[in-house]
N, CA, C and O atoms as a GROMACS GRO file, in nm:
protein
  324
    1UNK      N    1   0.387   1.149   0.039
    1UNK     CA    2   0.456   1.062  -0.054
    1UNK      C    3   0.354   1.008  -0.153
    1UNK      O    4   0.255   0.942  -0.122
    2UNK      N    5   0.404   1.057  -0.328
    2UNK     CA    6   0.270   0.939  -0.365
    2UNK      C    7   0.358   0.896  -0.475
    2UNK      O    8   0.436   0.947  -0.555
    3UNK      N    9   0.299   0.752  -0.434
    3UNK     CA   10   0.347   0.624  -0.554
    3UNK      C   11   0.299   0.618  -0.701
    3UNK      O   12   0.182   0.592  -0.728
    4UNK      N   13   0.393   0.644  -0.794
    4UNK     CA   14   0.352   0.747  -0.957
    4UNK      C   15   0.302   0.583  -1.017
    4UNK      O   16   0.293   0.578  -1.139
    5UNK      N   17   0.274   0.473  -0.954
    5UNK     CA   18   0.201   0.336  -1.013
    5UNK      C   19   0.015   0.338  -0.988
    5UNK      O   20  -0.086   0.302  -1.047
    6UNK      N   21   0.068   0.425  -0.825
    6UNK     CA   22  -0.082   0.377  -0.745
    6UNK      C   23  -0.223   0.500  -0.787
    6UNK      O   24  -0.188   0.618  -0.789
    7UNK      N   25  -0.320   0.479  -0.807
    7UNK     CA   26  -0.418   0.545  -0.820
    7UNK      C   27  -0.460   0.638  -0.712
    7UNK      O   28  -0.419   0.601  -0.602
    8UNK      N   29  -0.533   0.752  -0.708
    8UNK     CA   30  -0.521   0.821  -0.584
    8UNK      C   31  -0.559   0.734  -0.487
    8UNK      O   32  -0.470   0.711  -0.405
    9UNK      N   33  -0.652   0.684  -0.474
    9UNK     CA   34  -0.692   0.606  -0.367
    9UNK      C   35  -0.606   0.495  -0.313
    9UNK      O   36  -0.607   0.471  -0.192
   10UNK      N   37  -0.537   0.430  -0.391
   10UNK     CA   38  -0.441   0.358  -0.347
   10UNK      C   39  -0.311   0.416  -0.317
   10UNK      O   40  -0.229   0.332  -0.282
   11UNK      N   41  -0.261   0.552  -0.322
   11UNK     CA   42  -0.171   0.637  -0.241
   11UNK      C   43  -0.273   0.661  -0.110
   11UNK      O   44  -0.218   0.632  -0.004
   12UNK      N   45  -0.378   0.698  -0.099
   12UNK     CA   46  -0.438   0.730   0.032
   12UNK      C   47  -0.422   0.604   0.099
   12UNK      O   48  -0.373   0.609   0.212
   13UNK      N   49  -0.457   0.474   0.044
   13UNK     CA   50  -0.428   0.378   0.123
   13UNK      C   51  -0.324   0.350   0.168
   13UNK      O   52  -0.306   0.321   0.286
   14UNK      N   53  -0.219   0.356   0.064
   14UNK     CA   54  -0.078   0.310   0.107
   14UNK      C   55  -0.003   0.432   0.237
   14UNK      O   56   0.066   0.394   0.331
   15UNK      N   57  -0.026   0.524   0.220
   15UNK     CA   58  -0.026   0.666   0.288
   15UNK      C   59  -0.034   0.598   0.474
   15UNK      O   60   0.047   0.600   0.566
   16UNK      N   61  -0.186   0.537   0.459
   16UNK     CA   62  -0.266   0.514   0.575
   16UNK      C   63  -0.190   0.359   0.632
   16UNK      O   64  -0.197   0.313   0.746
   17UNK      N   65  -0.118   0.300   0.514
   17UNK     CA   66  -0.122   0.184   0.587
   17UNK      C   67   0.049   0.214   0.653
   17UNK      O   68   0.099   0.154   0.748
   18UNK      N   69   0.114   0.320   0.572
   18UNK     CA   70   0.275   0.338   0.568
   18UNK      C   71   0.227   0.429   0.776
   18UNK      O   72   0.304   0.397   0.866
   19UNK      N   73   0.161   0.484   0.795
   19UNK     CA   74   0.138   0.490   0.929
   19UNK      C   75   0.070   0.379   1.034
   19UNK      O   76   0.012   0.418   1.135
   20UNK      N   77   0.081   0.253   1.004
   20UNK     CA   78   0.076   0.159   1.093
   20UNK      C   79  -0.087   0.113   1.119
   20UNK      O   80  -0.135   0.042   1.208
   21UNK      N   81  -0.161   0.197   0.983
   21UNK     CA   82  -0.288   0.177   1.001
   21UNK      C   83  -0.334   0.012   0.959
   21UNK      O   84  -0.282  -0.065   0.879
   22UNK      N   85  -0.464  -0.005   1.058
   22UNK     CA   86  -0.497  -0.207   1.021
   22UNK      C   87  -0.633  -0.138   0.875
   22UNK      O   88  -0.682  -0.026   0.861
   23UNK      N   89  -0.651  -0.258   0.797
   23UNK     CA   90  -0.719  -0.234   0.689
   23UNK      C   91  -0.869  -0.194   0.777
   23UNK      O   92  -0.915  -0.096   0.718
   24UNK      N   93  -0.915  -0.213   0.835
   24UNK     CA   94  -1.054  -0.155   0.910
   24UNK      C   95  -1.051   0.009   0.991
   24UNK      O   96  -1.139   0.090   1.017
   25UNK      N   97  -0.868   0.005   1.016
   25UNK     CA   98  -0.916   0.225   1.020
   25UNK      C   99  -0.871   0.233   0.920
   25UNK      O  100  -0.908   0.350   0.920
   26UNK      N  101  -0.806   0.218   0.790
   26UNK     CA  102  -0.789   0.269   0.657
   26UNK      C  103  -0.921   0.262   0.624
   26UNK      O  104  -0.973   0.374   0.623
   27UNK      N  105  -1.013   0.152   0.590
   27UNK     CA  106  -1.159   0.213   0.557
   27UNK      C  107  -1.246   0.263   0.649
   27UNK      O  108  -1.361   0.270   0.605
   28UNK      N  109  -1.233   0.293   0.741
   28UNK     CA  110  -1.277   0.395   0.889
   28UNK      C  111  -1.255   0.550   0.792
   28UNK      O  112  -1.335   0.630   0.744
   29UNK      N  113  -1.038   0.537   0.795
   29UNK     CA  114  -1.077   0.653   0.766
   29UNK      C  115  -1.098   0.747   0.588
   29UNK      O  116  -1.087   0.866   0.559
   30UNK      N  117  -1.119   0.664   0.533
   30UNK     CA  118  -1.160   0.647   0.408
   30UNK      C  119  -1.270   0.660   0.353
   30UNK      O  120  -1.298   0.700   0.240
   31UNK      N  121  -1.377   0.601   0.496
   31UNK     CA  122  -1.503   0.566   0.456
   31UNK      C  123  -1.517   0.474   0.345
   31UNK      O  124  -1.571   0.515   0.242
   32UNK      N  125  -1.478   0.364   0.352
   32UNK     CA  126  -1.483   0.248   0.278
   32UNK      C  127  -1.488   0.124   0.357
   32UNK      O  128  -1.462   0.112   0.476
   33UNK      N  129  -1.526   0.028   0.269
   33UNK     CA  130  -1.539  -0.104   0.376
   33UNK      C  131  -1.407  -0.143   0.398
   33UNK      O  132  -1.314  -0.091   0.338
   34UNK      N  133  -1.393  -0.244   0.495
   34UNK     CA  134  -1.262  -0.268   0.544
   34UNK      C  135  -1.230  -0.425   0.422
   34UNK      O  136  -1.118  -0.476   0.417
   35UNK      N  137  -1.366  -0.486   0.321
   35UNK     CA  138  -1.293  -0.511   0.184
   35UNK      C  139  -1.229  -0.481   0.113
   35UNK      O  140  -1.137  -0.539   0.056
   36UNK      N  141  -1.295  -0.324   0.103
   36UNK     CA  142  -1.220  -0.233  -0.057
   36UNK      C  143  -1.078  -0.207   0.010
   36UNK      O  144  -0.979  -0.226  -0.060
   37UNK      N  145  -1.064  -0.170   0.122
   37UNK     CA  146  -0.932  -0.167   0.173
   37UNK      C  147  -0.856  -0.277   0.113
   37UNK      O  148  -0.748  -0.269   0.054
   38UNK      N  149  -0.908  -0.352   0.130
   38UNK     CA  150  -0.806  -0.510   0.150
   38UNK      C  151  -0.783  -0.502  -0.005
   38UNK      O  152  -0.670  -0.503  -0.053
   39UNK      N  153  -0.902  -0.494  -0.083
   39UNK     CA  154  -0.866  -0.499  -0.264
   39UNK      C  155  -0.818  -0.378  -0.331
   39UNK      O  156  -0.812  -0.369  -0.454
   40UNK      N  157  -0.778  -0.265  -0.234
   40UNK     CA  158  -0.713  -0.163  -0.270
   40UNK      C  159  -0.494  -0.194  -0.241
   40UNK      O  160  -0.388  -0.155  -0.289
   41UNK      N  161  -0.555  -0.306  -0.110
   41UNK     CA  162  -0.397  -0.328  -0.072
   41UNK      C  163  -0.335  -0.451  -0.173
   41UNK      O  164  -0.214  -0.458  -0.198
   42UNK      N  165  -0.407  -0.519  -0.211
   42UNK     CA  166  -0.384  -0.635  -0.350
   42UNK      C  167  -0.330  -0.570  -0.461
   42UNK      O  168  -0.222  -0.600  -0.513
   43UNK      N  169  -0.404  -0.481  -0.496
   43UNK     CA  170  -0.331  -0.380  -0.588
   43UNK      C  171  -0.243  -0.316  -0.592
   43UNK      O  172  -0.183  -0.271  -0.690
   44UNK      N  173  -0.218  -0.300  -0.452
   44UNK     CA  174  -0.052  -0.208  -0.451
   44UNK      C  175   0.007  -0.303  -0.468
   44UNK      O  176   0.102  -0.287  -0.546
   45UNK      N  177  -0.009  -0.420  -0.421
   45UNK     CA  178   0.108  -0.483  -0.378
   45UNK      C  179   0.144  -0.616  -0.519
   45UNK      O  180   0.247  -0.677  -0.548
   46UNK      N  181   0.032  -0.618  -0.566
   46UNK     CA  182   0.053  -0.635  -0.702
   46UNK      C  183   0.117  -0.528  -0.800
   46UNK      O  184   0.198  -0.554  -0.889
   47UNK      N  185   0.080  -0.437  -0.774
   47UNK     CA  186   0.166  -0.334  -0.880
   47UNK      C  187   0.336  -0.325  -0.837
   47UNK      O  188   0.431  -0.330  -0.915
   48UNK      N  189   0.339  -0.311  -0.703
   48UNK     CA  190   0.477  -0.317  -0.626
   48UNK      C  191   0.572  -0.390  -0.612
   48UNK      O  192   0.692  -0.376  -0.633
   49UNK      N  193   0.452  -0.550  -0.542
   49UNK     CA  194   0.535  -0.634  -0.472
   49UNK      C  195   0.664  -0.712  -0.561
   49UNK      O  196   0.668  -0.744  -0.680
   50UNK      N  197   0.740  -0.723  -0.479
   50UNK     CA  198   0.877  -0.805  -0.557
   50UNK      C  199   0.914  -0.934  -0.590
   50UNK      O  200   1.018  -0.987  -0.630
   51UNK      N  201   0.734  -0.994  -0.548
   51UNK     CA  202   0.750  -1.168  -0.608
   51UNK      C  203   0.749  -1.237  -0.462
   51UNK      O  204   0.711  -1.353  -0.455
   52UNK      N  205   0.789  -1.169  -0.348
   52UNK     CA  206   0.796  -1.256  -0.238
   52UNK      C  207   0.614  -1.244  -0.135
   52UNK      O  208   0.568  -1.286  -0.029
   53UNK      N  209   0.565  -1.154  -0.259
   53UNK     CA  210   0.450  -1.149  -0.146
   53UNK      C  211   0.327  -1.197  -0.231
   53UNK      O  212   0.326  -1.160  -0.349
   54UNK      N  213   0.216  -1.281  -0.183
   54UNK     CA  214   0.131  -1.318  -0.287
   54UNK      C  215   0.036  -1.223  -0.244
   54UNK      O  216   0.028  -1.177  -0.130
   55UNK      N  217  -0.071  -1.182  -0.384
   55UNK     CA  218  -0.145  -1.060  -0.394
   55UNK      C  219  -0.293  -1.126  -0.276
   55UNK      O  220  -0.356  -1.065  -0.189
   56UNK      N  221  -0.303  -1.242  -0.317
   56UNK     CA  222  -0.396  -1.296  -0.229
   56UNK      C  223  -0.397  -1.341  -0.100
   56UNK      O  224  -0.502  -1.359  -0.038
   57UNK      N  225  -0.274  -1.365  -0.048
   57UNK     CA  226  -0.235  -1.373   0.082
   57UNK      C  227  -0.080  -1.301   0.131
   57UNK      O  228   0.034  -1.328   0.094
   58UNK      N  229  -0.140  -1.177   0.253
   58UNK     CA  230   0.007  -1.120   0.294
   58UNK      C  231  -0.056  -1.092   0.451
   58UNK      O  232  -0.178  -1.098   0.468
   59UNK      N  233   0.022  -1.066   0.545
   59UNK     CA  234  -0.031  -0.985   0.638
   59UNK      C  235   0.023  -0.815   0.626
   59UNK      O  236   0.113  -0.784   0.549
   60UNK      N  237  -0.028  -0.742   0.692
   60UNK     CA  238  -0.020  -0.626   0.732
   60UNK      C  239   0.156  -0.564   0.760
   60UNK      O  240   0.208  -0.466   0.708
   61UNK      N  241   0.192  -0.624   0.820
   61UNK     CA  242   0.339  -0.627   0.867
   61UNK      C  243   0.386  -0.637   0.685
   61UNK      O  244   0.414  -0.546   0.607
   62UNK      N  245   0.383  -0.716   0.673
   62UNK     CA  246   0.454  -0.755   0.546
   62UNK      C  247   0.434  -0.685   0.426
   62UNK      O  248   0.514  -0.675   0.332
   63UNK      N  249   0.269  -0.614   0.440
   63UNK     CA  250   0.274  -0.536   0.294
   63UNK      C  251   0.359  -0.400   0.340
   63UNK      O  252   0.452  -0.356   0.272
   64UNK      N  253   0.316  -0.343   0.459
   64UNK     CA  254   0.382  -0.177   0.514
   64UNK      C  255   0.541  -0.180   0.493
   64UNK      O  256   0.606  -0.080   0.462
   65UNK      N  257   0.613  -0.348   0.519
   65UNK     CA  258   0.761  -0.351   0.514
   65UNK      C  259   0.779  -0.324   0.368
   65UNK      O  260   0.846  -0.228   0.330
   66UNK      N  261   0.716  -0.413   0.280
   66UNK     CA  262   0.747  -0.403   0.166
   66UNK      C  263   0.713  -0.248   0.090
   66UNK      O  264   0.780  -0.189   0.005
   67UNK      N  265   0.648  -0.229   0.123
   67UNK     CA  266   0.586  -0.017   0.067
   67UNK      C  267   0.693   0.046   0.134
   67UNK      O  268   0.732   0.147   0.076
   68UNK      N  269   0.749   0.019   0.234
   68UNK     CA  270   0.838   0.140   0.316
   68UNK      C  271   1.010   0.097   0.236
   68UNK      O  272   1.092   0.188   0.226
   69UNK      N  273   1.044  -0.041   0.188
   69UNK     CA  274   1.142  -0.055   0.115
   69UNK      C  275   1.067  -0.024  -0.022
   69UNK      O  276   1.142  -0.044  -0.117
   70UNK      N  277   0.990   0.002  -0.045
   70UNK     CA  278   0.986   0.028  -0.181
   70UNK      C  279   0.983   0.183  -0.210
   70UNK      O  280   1.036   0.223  -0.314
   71UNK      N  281   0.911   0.295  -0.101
   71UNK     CA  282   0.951   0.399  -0.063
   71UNK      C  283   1.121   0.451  -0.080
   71UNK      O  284   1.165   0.544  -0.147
   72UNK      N  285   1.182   0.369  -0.007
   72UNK     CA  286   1.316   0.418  -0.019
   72UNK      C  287   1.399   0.384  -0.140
   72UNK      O  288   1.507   0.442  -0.149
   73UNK      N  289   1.339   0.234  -0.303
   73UNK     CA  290   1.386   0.274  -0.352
   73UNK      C  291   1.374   0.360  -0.433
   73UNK      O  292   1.470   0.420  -0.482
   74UNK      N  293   1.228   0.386  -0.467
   74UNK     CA  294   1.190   0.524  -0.547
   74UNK      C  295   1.246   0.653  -0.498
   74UNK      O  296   1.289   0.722  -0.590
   75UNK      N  297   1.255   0.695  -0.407
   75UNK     CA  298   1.351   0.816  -0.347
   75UNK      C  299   1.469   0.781  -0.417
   75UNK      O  300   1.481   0.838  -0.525
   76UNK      N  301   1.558   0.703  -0.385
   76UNK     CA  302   1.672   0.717  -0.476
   76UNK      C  303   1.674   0.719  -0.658
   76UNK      O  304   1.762   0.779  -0.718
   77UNK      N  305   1.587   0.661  -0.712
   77UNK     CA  306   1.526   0.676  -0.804
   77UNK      C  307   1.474   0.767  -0.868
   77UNK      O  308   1.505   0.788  -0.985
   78UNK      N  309   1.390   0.833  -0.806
   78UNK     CA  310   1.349   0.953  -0.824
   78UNK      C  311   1.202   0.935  -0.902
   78UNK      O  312   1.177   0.998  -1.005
   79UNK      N  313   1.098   0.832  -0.838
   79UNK     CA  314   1.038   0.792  -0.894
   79UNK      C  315   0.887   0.839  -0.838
   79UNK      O  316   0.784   0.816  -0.901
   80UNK      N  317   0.891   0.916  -0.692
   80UNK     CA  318   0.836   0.916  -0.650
   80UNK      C  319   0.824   1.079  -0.687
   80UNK      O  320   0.923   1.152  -0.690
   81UNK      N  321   0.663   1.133  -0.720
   81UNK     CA  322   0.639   1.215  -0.754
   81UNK      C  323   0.539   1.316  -0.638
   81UNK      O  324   0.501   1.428  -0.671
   0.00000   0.00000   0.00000
């Protein structure tokens, strides 16, 4: 699945986190620090989020819910490339 907003790396992230991954094995498996993770997930979720999530504070649960409804509306959309 890749998100036609997110930069490659932030589809690899979102990819990694849409499988239940915590930001320390996304930069495990990334090979990145488990920061750039975190300022790679600000960015999605700034580019994404729907106002209910702040870019500076979310947990884990909450960004993957919000990417996996945002997943399903780009599928209907047809946004997802």
């Amino acid at each position: 699945m890749i998100f036609s907003k997110l930069t490659p790396r932030e589809n690899k992230v979102a990819a990694l986190l849409l499988e239940g991954k915590t930001n320390k094995e996304i930069g495990n498996a990334l090979n990145i620090t488990e920061s750039t993770a975190k300022f790679h997930m600000r960015n999605i979720i700034a580019k994404y989020g729907d106002g209910e999530f702040q870019p500076t504070f979310y947990t884990r649960m909450s960004a993957r819910n919000a990417l996996a409804k945002l997943a399903g509306t780009l599928i209907e959309n047809e946004e997802i490339i």
